[in-house]
C-alpha positions as MATLAB code, in Angstrom:
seq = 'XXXXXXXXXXXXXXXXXXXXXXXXXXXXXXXXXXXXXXXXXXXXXXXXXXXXXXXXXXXXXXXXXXXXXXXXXXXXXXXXXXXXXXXXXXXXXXXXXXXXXXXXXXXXXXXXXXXXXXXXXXXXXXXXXXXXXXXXXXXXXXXXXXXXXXXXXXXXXXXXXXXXXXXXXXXXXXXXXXXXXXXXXXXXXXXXXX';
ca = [
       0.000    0.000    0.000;
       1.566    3.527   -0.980;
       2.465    5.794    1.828;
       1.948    8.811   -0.318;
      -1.794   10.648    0.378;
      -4.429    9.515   -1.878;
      -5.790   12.761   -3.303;
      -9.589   14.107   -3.050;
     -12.268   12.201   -5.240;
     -13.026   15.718   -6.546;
      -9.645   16.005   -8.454;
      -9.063   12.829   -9.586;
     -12.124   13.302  -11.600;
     -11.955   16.647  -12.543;
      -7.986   15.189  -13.921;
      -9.234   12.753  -15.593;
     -11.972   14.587  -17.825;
     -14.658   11.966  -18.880;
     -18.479   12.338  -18.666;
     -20.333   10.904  -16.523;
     -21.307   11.342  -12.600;
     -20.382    7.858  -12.162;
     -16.541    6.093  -12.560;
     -15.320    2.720  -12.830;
     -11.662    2.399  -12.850;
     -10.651   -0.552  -14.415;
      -7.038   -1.852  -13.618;
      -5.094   -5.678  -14.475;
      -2.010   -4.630  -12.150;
       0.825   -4.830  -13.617;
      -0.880   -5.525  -16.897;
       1.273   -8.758  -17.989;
      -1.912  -10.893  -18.316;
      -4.927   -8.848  -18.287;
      -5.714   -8.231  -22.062;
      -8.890  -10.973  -21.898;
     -10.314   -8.551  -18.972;
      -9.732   -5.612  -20.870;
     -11.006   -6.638  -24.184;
     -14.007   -8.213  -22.373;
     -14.569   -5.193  -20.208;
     -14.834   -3.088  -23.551;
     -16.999   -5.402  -25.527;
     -19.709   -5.213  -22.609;
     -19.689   -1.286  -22.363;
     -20.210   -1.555  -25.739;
     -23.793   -4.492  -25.176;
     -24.555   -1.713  -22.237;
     -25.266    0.797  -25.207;
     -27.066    3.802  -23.252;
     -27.065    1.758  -20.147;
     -23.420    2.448  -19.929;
     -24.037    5.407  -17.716;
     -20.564    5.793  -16.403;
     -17.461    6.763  -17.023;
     -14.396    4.386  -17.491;
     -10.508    5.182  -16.694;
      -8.623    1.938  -17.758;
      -5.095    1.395  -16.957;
      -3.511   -1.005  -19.072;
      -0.165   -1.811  -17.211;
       3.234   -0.349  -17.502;
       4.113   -4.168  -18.490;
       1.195   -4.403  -21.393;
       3.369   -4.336  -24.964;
       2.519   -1.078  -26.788;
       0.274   -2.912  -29.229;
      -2.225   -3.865  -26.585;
      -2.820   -0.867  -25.753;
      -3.298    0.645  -29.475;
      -5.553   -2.611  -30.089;
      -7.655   -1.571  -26.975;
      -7.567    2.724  -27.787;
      -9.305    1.285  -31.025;
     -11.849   -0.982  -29.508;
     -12.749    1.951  -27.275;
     -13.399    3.877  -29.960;
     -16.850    5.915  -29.443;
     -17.245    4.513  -25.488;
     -17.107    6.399  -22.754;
     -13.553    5.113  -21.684;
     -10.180    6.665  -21.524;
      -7.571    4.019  -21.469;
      -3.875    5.067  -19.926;
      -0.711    2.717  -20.274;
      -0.902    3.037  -16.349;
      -1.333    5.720  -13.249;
       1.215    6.982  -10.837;
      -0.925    6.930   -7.939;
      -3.229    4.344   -8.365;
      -4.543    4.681   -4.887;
      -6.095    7.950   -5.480;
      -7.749    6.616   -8.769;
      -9.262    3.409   -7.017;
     -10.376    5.689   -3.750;
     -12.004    7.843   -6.312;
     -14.023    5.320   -7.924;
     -17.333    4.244   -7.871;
     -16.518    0.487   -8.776;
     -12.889   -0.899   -9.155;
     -12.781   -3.930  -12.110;
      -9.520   -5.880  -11.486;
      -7.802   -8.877  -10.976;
      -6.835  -10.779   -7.669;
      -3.371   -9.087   -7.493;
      -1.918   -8.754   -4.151;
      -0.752   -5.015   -4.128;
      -3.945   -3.842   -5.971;
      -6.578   -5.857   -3.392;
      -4.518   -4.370   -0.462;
      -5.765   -0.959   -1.933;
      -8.864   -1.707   -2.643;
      -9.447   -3.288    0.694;
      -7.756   -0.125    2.828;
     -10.027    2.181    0.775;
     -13.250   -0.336    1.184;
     -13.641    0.358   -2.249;
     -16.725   -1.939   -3.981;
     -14.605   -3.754   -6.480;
     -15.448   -6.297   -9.454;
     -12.306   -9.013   -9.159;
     -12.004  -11.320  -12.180;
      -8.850  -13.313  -10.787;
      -6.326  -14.852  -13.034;
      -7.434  -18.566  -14.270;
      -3.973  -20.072  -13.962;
      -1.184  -21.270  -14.031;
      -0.964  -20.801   -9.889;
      -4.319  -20.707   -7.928;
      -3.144  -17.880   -6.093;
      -5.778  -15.266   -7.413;
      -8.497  -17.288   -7.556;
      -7.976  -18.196   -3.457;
      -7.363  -14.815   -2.596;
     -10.612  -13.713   -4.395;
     -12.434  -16.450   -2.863;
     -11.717  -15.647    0.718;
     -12.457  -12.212    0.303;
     -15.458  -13.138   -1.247;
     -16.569  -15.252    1.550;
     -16.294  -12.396    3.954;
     -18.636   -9.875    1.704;
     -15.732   -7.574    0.830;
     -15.283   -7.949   -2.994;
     -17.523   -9.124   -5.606;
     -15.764  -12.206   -7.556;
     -16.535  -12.803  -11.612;
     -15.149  -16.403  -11.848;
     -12.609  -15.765  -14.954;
     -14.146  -19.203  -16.918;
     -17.147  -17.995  -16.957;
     -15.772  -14.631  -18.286;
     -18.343  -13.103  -20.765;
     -19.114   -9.149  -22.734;
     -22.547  -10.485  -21.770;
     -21.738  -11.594  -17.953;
     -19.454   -8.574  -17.345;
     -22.262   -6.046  -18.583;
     -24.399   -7.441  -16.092;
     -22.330   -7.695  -12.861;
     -21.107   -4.058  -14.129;
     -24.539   -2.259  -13.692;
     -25.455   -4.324  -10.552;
     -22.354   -3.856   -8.529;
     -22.970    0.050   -9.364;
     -26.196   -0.107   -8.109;
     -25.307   -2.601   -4.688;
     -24.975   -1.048   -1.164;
     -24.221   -4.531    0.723;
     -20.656   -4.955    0.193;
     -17.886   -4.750    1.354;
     -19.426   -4.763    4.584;
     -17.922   -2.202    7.115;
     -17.275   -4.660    9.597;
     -15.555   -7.498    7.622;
     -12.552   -5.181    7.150;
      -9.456   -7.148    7.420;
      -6.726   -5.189    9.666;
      -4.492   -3.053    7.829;
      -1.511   -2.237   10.229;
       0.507   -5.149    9.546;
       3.667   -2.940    9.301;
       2.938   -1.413   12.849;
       2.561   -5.138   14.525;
       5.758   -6.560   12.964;
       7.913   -3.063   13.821;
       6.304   -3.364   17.290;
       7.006   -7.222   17.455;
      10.947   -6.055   15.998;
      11.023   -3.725   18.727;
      10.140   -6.080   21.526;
      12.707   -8.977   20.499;
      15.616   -6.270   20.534;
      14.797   -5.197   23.728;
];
């Protein structure tokens, strides 16, 4: 989790410049492996039609090669969607969101989590079952919303996208997980040096 401040919800938007009241950010981390949630994400704007009543910031990943992100710039063509090779402070963008669409990456669930952001989390299908666990337990405890990434559809997307902008019940206030993991182990340092 970055130290820095995350900045008002107010500017992000205002920086980013897309219609809309509402804003999904849309991130696949580092951006390696998340083409198949991008393309997917854009194809069910695109079924949403007039329904899409939000606006999308999409951060491909400083990783993604150059012609992803041209391929996706032209699939977005004529949807409400900006699409950025990545963002320097991707904590501000995901506090300033009305839904987060990612994967089950470690760093950007840690965010997402500290900022009890409502968040959309297609996990990675393989090789490891690391993402898919991760999503699962957090899941179970009502703090994410999971798309199960076989079952990954324009037409499935488009759905969960308009009802997890419209859902109040998660992530529940009291689930959070505890956040000061840093503070424990310097404290737990601390105490075997003395």
């Amino acid at each position: 989790m970055s130290q820095l401040p995350v900045k008002p919800a107010h500017e992000v938007r205002q920086s980013i410049g897309l219609p809309f009241e509402r804003f999904v950010f849309v991130s696949a981390g580092g951006g390696s492996d998340g083409q198949l949630l991008m393309r997917t994400y854009l194809q069910a704007v695109r079924l949403l039609g007039n329904r899409a009543n939000f606006a999308t910031l999409m951060a491909v990943g400083a990783n993604a090669p150059l012609e992803t992100h041209l391929e996706l710039e032209a699939e977005a063509q004529g949807l409400p969607v900006r699409i950025v090779p990545h963002v320097e402070d991707g904590p501000s963008y995901i506090g300033a969101a009305d839904l987060v669409v990612c994967m089950a990456g470690y760093n950007t669930l840690s965010e997402v989590l500290y900022l009890k952001k409502k968040a959309l989390v297609v996990p990675r299908n393989g090789p490891s079952a690391e993402q898919r666990m991760r999503a699962g337990l957090l899941a179970k405890k009502h703090l994410i919303d999971v798309l199960d990434p076989t079952g990954l559809s324009p037409e499935k997307l488009a759905h969960r996208l308009v009802e997890d902008l419209e859902r109040d019940d998660y992530p529940v206030q009291n689930g959070a997980l505890p956040m000061d993991g840093i503070k424990h182990a310097a404290d737990r340092l601390l105490e075997l040096v003395r």
